[in-house]
N, CA, C and O of each residue as an XYZ file, in Angstrom:
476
protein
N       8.733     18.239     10.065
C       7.307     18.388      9.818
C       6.680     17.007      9.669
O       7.004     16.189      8.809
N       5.775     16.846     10.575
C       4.804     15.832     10.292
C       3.583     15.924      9.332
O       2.657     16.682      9.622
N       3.550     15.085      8.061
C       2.004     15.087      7.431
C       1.178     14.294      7.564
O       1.568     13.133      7.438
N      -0.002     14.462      7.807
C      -0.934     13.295      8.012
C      -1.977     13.098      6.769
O      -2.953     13.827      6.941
N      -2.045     12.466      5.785
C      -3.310     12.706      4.853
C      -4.220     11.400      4.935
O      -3.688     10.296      4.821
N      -5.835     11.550      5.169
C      -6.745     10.688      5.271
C      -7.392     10.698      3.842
O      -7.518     11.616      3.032
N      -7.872      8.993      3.785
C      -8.883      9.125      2.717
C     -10.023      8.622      2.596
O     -10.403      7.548      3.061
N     -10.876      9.709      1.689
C     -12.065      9.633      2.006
C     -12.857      8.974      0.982
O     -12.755      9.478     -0.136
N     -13.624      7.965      1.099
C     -14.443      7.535     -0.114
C     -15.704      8.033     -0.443
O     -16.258      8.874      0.265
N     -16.340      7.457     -1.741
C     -17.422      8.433     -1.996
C     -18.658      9.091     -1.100
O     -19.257     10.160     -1.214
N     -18.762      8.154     -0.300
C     -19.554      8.390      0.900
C     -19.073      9.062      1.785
O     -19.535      8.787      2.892
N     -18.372      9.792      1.769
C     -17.987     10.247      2.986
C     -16.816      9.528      4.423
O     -16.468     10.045      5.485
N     -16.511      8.251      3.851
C     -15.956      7.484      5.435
C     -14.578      7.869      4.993
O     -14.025      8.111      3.920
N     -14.220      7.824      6.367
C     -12.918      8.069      6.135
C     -12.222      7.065      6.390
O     -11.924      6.851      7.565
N     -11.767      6.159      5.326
C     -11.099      4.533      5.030
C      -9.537      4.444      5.388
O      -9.138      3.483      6.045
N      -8.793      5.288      5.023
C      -7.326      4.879      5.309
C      -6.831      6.146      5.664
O      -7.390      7.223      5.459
N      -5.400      5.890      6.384
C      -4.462      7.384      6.394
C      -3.145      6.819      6.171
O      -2.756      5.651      6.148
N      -2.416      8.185      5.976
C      -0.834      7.768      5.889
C      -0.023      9.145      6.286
O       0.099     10.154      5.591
N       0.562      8.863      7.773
C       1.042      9.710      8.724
C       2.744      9.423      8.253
O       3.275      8.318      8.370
N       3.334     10.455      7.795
C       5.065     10.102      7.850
C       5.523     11.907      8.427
O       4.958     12.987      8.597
N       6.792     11.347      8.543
C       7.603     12.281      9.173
C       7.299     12.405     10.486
O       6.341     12.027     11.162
N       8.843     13.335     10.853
C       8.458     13.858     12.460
C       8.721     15.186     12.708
O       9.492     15.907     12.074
N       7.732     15.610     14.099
C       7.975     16.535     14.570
C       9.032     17.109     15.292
O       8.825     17.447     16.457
N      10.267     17.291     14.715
C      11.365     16.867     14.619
C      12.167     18.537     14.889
O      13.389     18.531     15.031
N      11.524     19.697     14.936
C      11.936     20.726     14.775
C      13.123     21.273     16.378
O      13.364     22.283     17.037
N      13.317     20.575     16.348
C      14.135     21.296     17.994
C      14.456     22.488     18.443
O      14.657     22.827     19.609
N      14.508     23.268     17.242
C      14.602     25.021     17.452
C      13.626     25.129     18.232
O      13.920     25.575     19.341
N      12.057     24.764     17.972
C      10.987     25.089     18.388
C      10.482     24.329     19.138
O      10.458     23.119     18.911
N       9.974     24.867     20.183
C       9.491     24.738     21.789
C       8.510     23.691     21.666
O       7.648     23.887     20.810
N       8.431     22.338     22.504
C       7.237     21.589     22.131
C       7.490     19.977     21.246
O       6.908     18.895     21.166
N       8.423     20.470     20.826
C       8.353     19.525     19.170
C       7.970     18.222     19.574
O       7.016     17.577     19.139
N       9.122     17.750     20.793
C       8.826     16.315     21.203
C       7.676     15.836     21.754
O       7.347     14.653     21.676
N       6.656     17.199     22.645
C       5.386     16.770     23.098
C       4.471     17.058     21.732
O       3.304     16.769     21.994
N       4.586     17.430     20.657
C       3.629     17.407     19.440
C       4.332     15.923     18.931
O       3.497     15.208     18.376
N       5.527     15.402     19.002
C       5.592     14.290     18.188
C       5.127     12.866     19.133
O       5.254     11.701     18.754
N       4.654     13.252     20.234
C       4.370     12.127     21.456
C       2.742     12.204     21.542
O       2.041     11.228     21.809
N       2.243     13.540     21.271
C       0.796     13.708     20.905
C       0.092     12.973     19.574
O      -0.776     12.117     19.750
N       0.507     13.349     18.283
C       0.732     12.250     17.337
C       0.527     11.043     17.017
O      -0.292     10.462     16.305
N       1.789     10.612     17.939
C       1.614      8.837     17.975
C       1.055      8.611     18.844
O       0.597      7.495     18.599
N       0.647      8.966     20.007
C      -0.645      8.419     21.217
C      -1.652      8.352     20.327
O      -2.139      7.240     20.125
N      -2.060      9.242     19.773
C      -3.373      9.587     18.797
C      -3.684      8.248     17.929
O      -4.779      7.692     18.004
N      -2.735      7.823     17.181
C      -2.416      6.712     16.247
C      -2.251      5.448     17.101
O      -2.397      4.414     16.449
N      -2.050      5.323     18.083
C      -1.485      4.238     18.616
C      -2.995      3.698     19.057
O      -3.378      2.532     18.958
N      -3.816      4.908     19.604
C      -4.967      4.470     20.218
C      -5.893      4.358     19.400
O      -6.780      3.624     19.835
N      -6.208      5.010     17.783
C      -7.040      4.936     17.081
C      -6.901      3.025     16.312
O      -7.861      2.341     15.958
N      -5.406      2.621     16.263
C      -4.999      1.377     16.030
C      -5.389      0.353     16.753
O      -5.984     -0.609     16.268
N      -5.139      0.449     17.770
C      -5.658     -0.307     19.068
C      -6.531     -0.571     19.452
O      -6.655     -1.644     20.043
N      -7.595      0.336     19.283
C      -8.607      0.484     19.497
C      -9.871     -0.483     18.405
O     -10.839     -1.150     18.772
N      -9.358     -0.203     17.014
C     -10.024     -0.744     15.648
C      -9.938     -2.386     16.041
O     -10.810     -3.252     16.108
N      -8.830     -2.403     16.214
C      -8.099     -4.027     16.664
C      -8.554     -4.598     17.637
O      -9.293     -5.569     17.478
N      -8.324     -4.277     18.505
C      -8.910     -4.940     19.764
C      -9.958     -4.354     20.496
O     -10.384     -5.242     21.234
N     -10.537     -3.408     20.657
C     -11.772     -3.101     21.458
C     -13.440     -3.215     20.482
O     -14.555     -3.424     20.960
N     -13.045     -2.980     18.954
C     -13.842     -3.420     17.987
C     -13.627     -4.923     17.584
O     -14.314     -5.546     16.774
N     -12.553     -5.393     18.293
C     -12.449     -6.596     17.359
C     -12.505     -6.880     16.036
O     -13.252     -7.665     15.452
N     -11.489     -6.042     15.528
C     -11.390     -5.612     13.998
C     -10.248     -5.984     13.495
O      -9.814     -5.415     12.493
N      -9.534     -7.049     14.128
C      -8.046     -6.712     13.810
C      -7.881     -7.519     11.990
O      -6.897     -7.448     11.254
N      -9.211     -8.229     11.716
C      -9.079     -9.387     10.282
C      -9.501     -8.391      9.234
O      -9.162     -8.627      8.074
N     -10.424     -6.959      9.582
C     -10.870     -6.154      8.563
C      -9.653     -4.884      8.229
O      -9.806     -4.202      7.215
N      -8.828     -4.711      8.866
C      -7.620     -3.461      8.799
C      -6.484     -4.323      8.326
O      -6.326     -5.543      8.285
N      -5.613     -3.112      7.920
C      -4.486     -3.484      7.346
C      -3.565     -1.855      7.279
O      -3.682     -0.785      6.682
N      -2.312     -2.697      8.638
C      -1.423     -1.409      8.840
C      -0.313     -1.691      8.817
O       0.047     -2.868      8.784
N       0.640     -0.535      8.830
C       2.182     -0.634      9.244
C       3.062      0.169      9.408
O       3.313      1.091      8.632
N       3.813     -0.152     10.745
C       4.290      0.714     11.439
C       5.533      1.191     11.149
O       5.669      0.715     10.022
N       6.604      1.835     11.384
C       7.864      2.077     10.724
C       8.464      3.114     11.353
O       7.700      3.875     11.946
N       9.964      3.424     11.398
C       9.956      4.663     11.978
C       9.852      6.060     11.116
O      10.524      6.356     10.128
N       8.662      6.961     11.860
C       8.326      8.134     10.775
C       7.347      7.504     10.380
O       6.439      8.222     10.798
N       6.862      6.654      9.862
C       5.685      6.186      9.358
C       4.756      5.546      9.382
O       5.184      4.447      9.736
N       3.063      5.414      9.155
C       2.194      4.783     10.056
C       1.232      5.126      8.997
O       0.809      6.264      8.790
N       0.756      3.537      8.013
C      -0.206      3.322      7.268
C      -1.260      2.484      8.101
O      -1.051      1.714      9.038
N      -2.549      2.881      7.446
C      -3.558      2.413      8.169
C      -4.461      2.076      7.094
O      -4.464      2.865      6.149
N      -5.204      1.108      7.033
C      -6.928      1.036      5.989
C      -7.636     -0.402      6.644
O      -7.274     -1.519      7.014
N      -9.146      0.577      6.502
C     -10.352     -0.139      6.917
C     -10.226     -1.249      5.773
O      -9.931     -0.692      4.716
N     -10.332     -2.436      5.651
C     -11.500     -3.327      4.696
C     -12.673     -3.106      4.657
O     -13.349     -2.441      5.442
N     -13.175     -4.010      3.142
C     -14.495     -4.287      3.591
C     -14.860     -4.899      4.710
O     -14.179     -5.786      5.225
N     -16.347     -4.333      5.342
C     -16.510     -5.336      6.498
C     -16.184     -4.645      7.833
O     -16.382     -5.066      8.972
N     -15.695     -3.605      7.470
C     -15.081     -2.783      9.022
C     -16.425     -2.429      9.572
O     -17.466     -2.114      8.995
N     -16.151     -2.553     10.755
C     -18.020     -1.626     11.623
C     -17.784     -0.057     11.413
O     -16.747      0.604     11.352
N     -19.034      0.265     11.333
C     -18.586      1.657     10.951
C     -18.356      2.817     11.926
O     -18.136      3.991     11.626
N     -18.435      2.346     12.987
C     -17.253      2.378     14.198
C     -16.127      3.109     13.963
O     -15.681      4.183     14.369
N     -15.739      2.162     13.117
C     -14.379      2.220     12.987
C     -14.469      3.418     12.033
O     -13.780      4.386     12.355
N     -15.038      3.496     11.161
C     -15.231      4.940     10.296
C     -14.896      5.917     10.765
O     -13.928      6.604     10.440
N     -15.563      6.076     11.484
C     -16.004      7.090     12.705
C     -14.724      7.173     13.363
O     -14.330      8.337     13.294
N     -13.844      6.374     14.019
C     -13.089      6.621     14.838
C     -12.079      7.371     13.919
O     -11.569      8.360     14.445
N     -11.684      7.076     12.605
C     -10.727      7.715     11.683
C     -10.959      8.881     11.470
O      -9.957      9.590     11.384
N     -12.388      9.598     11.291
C     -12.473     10.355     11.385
C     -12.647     11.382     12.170
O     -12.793     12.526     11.737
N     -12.648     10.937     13.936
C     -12.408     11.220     15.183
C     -10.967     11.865     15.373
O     -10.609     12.869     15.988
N      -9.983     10.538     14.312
C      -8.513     10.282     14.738
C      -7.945     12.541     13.714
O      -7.321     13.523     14.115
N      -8.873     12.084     12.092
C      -8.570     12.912     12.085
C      -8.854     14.895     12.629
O      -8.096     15.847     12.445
N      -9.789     14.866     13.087
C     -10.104     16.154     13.735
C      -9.681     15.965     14.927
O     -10.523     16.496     15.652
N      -8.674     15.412     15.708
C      -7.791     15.394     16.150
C      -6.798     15.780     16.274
O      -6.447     16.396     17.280
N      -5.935     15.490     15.133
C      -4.724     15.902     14.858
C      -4.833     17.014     14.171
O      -3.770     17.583     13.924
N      -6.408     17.793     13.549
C      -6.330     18.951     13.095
C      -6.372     20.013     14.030
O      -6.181     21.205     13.794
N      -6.744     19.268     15.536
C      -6.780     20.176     16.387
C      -5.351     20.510     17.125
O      -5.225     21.646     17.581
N      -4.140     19.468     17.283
C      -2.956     19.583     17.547
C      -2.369     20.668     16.270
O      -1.491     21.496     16.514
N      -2.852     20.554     15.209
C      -2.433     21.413     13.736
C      -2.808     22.906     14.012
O      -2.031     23.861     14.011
N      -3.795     22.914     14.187
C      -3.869     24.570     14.992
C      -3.050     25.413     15.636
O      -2.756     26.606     15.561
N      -2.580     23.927     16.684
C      -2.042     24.973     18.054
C      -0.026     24.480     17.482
O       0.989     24.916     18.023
N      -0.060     24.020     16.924
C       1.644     23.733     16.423
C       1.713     24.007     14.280
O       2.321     23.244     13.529
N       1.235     24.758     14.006
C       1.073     24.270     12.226
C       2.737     24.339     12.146
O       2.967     23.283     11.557
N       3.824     24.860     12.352
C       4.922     24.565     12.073
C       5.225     23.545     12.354
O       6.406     23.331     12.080
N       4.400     22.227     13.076
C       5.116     20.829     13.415
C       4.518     19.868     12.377
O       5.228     19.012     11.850
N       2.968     20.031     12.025
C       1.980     19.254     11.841
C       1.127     19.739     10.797
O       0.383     20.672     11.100
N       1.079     19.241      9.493
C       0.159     19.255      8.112
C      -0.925     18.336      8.472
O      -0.565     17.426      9.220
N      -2.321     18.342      8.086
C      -2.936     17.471      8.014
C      -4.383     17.632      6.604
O      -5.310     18.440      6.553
N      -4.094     16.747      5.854
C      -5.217     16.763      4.868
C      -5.836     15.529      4.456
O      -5.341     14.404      4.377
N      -7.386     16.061      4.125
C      -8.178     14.412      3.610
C      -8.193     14.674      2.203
O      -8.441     15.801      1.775
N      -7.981     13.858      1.581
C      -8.364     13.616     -0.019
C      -9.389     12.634     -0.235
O      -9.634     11.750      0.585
N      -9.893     12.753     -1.146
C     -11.248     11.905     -2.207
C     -10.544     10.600     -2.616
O     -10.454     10.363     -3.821
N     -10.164      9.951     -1.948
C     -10.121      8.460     -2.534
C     -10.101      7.388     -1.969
O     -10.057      7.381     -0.739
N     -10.129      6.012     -2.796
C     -10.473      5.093     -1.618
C      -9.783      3.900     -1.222
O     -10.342      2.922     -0.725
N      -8.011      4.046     -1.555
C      -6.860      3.095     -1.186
C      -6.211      4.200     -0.863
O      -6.232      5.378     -1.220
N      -5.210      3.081      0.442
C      -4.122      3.267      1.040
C      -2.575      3.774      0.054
O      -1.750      4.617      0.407
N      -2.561      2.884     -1.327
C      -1.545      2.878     -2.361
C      -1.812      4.286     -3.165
O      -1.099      4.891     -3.965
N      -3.246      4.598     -2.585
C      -3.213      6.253     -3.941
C      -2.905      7.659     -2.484
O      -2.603      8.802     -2.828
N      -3.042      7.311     -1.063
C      -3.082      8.025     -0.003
C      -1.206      7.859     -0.267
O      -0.604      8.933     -0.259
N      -0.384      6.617     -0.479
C       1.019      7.098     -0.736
C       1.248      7.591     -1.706
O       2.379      8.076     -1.679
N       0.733      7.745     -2.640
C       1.213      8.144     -4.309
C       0.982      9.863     -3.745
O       1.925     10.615     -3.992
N      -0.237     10.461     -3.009
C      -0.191     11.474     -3.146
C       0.508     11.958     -1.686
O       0.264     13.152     -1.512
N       1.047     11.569     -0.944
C       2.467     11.819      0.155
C       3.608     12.246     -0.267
O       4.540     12.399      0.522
């Protein structure tokens, strides 16, 4: 099972996420194209903040296997807001069509260190 949880600050943006585990189920049909759907998703929402916003001095991520932290700084365009929260109704839409592969939830807060405390 993959979880994804985003977080959201008082305003509404959606500032950091923290994606671990994998879609790892092999009994069930798919698993490897839900765990390749996933990380495209992440790879391009990363990539994208970084280099097509030219954002790479306002974020702060890291990659791992199974795991993939992400957070806006101050200073991010709000662009980039937007795209996190793009990234996540995204993966709520892969969560639909696989929920045995893929959890996904936003919580009320506004660090990366309280998005792991509650993982």
């Amino acid at each position: 099972m993959t979880r994804a949880l985003f977080a959201v600050d008082p305003d509404g943006n959606y500032t950091s996420f923290a994606i671990f585990g994998h879609a790892d189920d092999s009994s069930s049909a798919g698993y490897d194209v839900t765990c390749a759907q996933i990380s495209s998703a992440v790879y391009y929402a990363i990539n994208t903040v970084a280099d097509v916003f030219g954002s790479r001095q306002t974020l702060e991520y890291s990659v791992a296997d199974g795991r993939f932290y992400f957070r806006l700084k101050d200073g991010s365009p709000k662009e980039a807001y937007l795209l996190l929260k793009g990234l996540s109704m995204h993966l709520r839409a892969i969560q639909s069509q696989r929920p045995d592969l893929l959890q996904v939830r936003s919580i009320k807060i506004s660090t990366i260190s309280e998005v792991r405390k509650h993982a």
